[in-house]
N, CA, C and O atoms as CSV, one atom per row, in Angstrom:
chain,resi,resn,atom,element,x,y,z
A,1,UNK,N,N,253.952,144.007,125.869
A,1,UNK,CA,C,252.921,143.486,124.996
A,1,UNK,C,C,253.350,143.714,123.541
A,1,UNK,O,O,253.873,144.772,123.192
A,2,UNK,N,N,253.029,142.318,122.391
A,2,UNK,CA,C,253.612,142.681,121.099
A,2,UNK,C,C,252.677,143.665,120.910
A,2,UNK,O,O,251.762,143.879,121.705
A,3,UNK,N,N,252.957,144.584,119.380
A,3,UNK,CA,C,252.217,145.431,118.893
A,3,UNK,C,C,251.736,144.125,117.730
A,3,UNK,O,O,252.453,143.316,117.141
A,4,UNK,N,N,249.960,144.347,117.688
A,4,UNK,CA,C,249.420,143.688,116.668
A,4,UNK,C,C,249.782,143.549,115.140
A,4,UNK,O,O,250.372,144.570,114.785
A,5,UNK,N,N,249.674,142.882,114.383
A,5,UNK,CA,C,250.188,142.870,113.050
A,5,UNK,C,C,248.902,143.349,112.155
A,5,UNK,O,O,247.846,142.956,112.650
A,6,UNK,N,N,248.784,143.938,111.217
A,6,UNK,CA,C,247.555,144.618,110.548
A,6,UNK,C,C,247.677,143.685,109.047
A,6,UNK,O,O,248.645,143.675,108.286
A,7,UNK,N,N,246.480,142.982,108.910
A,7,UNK,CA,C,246.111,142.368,108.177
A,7,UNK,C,C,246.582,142.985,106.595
A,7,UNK,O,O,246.557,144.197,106.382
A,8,UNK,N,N,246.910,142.215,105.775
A,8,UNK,CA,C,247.072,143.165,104.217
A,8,UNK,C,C,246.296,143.520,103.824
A,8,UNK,O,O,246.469,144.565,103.197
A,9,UNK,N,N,245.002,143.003,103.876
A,9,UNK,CA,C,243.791,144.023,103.805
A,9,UNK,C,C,243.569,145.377,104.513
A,9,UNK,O,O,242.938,146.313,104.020
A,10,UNK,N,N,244.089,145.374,105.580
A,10,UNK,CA,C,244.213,146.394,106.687
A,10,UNK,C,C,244.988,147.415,106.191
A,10,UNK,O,O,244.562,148.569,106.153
A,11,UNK,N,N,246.116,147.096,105.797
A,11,UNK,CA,C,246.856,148.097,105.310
A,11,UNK,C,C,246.427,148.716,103.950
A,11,UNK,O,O,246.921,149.814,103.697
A,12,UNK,N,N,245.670,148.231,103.137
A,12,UNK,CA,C,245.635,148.572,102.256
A,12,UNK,C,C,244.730,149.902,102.605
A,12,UNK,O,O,244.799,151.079,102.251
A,13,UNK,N,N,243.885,149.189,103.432
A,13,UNK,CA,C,242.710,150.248,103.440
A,13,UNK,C,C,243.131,151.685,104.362
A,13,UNK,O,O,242.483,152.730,104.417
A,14,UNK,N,N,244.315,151.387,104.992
A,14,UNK,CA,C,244.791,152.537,105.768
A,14,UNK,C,C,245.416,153.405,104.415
A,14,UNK,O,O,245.284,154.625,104.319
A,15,UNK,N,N,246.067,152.624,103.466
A,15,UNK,CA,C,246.550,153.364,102.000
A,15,UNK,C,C,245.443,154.064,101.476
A,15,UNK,O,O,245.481,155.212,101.034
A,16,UNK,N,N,244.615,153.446,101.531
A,16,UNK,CA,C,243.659,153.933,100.518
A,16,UNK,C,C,243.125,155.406,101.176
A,16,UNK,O,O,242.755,156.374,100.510
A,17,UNK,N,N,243.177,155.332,102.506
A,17,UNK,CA,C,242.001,155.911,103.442
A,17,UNK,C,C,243.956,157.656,103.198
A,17,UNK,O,O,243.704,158.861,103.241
A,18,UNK,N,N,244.922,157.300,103.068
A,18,UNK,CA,C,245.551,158.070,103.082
A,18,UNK,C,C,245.979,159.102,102.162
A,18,UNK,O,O,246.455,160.230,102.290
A,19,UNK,N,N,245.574,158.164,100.944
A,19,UNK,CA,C,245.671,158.836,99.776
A,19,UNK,C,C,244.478,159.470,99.548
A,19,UNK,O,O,244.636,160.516,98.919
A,20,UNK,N,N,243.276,159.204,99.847
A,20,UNK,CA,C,242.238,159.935,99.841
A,20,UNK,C,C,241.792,161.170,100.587
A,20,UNK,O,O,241.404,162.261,100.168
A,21,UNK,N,N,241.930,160.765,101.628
A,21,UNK,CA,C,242.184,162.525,102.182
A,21,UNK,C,C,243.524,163.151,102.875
A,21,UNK,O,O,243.545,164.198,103.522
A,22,UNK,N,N,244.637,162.299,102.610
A,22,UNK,CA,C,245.514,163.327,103.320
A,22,UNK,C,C,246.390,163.260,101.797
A,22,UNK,O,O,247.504,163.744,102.003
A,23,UNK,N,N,246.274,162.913,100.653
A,23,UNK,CA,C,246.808,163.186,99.523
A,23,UNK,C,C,248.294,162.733,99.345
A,23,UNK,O,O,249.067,163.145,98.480
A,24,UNK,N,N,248.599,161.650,100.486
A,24,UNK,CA,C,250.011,160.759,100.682
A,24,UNK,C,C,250.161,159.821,99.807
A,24,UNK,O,O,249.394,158.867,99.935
A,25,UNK,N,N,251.154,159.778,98.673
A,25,UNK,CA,C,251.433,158.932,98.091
A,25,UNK,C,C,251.419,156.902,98.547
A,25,UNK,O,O,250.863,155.920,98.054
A,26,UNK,N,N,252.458,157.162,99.836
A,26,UNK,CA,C,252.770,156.336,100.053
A,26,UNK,C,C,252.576,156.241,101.675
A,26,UNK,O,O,251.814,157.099,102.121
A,27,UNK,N,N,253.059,155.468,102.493
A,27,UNK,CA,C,252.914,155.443,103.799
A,27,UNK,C,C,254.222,154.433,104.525
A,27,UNK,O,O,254.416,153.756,105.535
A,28,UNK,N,N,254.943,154.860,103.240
A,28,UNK,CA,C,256.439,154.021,103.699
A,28,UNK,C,C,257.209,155.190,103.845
A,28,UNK,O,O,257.089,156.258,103.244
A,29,UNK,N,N,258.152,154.805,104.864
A,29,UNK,CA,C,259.490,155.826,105.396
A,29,UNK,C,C,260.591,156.130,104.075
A,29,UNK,O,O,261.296,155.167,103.770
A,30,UNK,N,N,260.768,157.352,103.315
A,30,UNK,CA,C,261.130,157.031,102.658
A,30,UNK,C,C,262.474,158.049,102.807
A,30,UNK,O,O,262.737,158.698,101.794
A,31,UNK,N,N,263.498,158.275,104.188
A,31,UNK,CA,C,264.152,158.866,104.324
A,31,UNK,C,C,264.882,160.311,103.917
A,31,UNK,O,O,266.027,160.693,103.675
A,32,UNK,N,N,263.512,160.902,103.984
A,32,UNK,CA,C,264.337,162.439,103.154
A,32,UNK,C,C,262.877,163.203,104.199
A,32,UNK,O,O,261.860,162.641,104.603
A,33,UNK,N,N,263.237,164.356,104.338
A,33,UNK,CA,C,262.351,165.381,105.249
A,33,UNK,C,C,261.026,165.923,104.080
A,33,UNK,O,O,259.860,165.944,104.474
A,34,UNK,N,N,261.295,166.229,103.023
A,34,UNK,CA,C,260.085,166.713,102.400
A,34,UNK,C,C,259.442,165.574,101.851
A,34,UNK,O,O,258.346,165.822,101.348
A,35,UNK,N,N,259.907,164.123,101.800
A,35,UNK,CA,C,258.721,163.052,101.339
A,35,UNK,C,C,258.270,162.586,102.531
A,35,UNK,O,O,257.274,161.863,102.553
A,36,UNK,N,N,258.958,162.944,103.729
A,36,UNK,CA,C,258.377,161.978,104.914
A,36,UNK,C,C,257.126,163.089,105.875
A,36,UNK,O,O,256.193,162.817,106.631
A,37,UNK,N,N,257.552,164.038,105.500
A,37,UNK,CA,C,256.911,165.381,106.672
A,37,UNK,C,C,255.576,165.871,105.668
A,37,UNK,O,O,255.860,166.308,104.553
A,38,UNK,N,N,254.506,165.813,105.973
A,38,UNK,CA,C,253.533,166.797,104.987
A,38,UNK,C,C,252.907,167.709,105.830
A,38,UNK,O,O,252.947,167.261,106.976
A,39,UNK,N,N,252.378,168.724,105.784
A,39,UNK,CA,C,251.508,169.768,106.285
A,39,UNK,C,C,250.332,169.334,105.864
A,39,UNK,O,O,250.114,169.004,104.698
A,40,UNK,N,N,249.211,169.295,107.107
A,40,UNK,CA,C,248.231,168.705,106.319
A,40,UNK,C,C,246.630,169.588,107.550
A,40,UNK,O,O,246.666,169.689,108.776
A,41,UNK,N,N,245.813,169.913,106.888
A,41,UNK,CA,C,244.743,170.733,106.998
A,41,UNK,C,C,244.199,169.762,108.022
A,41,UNK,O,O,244.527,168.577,107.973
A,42,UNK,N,N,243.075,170.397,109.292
A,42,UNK,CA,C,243.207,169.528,110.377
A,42,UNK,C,C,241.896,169.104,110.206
A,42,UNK,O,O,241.525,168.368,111.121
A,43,UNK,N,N,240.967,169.345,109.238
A,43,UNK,CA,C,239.654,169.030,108.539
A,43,UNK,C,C,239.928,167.405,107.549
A,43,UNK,O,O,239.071,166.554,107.311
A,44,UNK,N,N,241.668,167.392,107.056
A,44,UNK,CA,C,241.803,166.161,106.309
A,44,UNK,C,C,242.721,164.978,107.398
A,44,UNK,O,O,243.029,163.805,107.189
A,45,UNK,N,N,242.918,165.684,108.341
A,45,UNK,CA,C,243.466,164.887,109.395
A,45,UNK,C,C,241.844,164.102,110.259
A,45,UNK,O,O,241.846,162.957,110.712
A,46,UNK,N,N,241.030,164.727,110.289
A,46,UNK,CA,C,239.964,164.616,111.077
A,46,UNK,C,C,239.247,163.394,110.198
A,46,UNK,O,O,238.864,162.333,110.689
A,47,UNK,N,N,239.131,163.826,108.589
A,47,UNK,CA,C,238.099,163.090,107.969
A,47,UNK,C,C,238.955,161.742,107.739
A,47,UNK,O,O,238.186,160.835,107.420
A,48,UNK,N,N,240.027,161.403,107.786
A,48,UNK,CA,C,240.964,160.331,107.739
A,48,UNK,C,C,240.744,159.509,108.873
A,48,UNK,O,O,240.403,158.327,108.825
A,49,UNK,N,N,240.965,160.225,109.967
A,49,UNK,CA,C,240.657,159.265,111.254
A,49,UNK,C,C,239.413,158.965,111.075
A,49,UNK,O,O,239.228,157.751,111.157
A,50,UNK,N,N,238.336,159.670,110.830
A,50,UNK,CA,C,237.329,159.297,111.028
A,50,UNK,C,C,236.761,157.779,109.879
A,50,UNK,O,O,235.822,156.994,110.015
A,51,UNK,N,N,237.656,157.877,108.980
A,51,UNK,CA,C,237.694,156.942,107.688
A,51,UNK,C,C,237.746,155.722,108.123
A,51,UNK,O,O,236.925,154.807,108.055
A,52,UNK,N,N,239.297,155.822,108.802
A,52,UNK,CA,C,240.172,154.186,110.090
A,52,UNK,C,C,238.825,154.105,110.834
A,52,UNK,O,O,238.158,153.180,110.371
A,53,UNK,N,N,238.449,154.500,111.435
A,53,UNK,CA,C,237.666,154.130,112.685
A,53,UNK,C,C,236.287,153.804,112.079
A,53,UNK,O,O,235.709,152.859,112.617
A,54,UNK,N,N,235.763,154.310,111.232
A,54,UNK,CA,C,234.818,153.187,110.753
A,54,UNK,C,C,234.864,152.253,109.534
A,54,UNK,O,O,233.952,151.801,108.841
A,55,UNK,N,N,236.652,152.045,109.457
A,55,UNK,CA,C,236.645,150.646,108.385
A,55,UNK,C,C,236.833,149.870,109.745
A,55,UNK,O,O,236.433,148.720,109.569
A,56,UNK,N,N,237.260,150.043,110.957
A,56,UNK,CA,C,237.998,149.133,111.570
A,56,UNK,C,C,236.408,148.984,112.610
A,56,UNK,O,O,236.684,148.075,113.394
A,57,UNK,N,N,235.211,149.379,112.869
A,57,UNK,CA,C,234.124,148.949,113.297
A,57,UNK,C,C,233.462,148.058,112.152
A,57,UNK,O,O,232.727,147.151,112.543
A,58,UNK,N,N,233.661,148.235,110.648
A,58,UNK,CA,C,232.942,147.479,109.708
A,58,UNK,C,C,233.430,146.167,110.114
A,58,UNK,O,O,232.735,145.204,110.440
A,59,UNK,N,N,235.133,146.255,110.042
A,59,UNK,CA,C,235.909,144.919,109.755
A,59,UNK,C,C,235.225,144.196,111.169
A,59,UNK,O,O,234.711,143.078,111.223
A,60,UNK,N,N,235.362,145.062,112.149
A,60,UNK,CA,C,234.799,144.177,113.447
A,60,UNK,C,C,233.494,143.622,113.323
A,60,UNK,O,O,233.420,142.456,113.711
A,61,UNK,N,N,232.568,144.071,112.943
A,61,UNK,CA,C,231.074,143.182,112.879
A,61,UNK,C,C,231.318,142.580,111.373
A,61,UNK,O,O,230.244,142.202,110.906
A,62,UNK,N,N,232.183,142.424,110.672
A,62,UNK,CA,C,231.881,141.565,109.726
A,62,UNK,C,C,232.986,140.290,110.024
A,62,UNK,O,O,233.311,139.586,109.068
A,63,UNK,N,N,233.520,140.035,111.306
A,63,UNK,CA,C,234.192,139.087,112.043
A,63,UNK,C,C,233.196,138.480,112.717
A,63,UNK,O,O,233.301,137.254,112.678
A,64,UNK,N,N,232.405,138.822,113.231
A,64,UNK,CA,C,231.692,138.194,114.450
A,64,UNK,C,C,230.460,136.850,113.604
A,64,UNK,O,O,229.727,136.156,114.308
C-alpha cells in the first residue's frame, strides 16, 4: 500500500505543531546527530501528539 501524501497545509501544521511544543526548528533530515536527535520531555511529546490528532479530526469534519 502507497504511504499517503500530506497536504502542504498538512505539513505545515505538523511544523507548526513541532516548533511549538517540541521546540524543533525544522522537521527536515538534516544529516548530523545533534540537529537530527533531540531529547525531548514526555509531557511535550504527549501535548504534540495530542496537537496532530486534533488538527487532523478538525481537517476531517471540515472535509465532509
Amino acid at each position: 500500500m502507497a504511504k499517503p501524501i500530506l497536504s502542504e497545509a498538512a505539513q505545515q501544521e505538523l511544523l507548526r505543531i513541532a516548533r511549538e511544543h517540541l521546540f524543533l526548528e525544522t522537521l527536515e533530515t538534516r544529516k548530523h546527530g545533534s540537529l537530527d536527535f533531540k531529547e525531548q520531555a514526555v509531557w511535550c511529546i504527549r501535548d504534540a501528539l495530542e496537537a496532530a490528532y486534533l488538527a487532523g479530526m478538525v481537517d476531517h469534519h471540515r472535509s465532509k
